[in-house]
N, C-alpha and C positions, 0 to 999 in steps of 0.2 A: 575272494569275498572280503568287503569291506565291514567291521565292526558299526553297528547300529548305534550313533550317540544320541546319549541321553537327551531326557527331556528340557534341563537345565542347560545343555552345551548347546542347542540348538536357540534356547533363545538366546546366550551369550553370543553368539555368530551372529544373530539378527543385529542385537543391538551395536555390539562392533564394529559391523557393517557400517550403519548411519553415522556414530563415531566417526568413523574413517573415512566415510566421505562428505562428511561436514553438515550432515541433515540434522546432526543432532549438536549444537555448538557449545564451543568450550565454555562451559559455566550453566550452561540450559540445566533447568532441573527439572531428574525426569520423572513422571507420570509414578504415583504410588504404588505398592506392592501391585495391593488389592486391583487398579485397573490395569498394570500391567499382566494382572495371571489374567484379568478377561479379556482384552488383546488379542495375549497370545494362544488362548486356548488352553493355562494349564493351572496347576496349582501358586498357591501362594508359596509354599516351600518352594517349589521348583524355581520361582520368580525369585526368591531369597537367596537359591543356591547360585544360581546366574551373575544376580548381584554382587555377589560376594568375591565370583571368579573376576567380572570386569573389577572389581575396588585391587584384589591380588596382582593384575596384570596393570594397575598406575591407570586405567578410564576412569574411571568415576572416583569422587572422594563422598565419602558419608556424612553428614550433621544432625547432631540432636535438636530437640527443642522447637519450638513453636513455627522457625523458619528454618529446618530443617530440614534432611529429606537426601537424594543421591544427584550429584553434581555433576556434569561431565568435565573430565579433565583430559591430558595427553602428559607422554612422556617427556619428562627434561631430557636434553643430554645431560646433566648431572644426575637423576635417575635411574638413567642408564649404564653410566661410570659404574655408579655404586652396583647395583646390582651385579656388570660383570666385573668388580671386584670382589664381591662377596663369592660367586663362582669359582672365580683363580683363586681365592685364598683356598676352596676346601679342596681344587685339586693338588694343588701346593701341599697342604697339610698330609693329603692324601699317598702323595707322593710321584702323582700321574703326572703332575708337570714339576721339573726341577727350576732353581734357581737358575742355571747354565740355559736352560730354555728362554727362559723370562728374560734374561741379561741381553741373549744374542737377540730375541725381537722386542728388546728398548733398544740397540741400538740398529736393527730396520727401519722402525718408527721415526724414533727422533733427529735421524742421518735427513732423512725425506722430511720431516717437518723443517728442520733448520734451513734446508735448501728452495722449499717455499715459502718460506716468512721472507728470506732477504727479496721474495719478486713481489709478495703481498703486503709486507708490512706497512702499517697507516703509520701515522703522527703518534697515536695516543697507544700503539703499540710498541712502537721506541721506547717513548717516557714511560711505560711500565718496566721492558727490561731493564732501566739505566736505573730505574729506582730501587731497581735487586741487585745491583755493584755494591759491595763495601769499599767507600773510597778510602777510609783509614784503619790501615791494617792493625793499630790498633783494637780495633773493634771487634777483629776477628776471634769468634766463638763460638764452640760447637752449636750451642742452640739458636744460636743469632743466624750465624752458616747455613743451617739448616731452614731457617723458616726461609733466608733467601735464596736456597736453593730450589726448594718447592716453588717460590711463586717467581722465578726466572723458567722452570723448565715449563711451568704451566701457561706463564705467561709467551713463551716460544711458541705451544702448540697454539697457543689461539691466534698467535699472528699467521700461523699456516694455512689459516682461512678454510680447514676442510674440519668439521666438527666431528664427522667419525673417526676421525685419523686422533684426534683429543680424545674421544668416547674410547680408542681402542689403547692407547698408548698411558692414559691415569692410572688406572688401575694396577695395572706390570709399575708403575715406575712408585704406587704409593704401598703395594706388597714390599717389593724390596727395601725399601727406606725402612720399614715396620723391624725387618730382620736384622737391622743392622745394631752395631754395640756402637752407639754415635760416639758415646764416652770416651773411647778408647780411640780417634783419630788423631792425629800430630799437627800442631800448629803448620807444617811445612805443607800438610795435606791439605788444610783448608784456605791456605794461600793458595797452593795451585787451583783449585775447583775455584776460588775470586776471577785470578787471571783467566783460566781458561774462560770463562762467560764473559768475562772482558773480550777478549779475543773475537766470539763468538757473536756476543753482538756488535762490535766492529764489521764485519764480513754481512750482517744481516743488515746494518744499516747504512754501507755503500751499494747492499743489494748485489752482492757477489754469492749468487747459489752456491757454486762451486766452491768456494772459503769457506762457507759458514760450514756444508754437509763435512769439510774435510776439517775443521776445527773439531765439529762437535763428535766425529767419531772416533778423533783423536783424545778428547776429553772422556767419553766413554769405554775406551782401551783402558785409560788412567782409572777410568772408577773400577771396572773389574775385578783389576788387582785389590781394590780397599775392598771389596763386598766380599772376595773370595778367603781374603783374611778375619774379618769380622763378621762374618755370616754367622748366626746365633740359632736358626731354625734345629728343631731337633736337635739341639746341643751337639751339632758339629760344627767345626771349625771351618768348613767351608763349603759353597754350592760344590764341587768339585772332588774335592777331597784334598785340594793342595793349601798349603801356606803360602801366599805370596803376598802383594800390598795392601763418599760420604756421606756425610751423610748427603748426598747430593741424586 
């Protein structure tokens, strides 16, 4: 026996539907409460409660006011990031998924993004990774490190040309950074994470699959050890339980 849905779920399915298959288009604005309960045959609450699930689920956005009224809209992938980061963080929190989980599938993900950027990369995806080098190690600092470490790892996956493979890999790589004591890494650490993406985009930009996936897992081995030392979640000292060696 299957459970009888409500009266509200059945017109969300309706509307969905046209959604998704382009009857109703991104920006259309749709039809008011009031003619959509006569439509469909039901109440105005129920047409409300509908509404409310598509605005929940990223379809529609709402507007007050004189040209106001419910939009259709669709999911970003950055909608989608966030959302299943907001998930992994509270099973994180929770403890269902550990940091040792998250570590070992960032370095699934980002071994196979690195290894198709070096076949996909464009022109204007070089020039973003070469704009994420610090060329004078002068310069190098935790927070400086860090903002270019984010838009070098971000800027990999999107040369990887597969945007679920971005969608699945953000969120593991922006929980981990969260947990980290960035204060507390070693000039000698943030020179290596420099080099290493030096290296890496070398190997991506002779388009050598095979160098880049083997740099950047080698880079990834390297981050381990700093996450498993600095790991701050629950006030332990480590995803693991061990003492060993960015914020990257």
């Amino acid at each position: 026996m299957q459970r009888v849905r409500k009266a509200y779920e059945q017109v969300y399915d309706q509307l969905r539907e046209l959604i998704m298959r382009g009857e109703l288009a991104r920006d259309q604005r749709l039809p008011g409460e009031a003619e959509l309960a006569r439509e469909f045959g039901v109440s105005r609450g129920t047409v409300r409660e509908a509404l409310r699930l598509l605005a929940a689920h990223n379809l529609i956005r709402t507007a007050k006011g004189a040209g106001g009224g419910s939009f259709v809209t669709l999911p970003t992938a950055d909608h989608v990031s966030e959302v299943l980061q907001a998930n992994i963080r509270l099973l994180n929190e929770s403890r269902e998924v550990t940091a040792e989980e998250m570590l070992e599938t960032r370095e699934l993900l980002e071994t196979f993004a690195a290894r198709m950027a070096a076949g996909r990369r464009t022109d204007e995806d070089l020039e973003r990774l070469r704009a994420c080098i610090i060329e004078d190690p002068g310069e190098l600092g935790t927070e400086r490190q860090h903002t270019s470490n984010t838009s070098f790892h971000t800027a990999l996956l999107e040369a990887s040309g597969n945007t679920l493979l971005s969608i699945a890999a953000q969120p593991v790589f922006a929980i981990l950074q969260t947990n980290m004591r960035r204060r507390e890494i070693e000039p000698q650490t943030l020179k290596k994470v420099n080099d290493d993406h030096r290296a890496i985009l070398a190997a991506v930009e002779a388009g050598n699959g095979d160098a880049a996936a083997r740099h950047m897992r080698r880079h990834l081995a390297m981050l381990r050890k700093t996450y498993v030392r600095l790991w701050t979640h629950h006030g332990e000292t480590s995803p693991a339980g061990r003492h060993d060696g960015v914020g990257d």
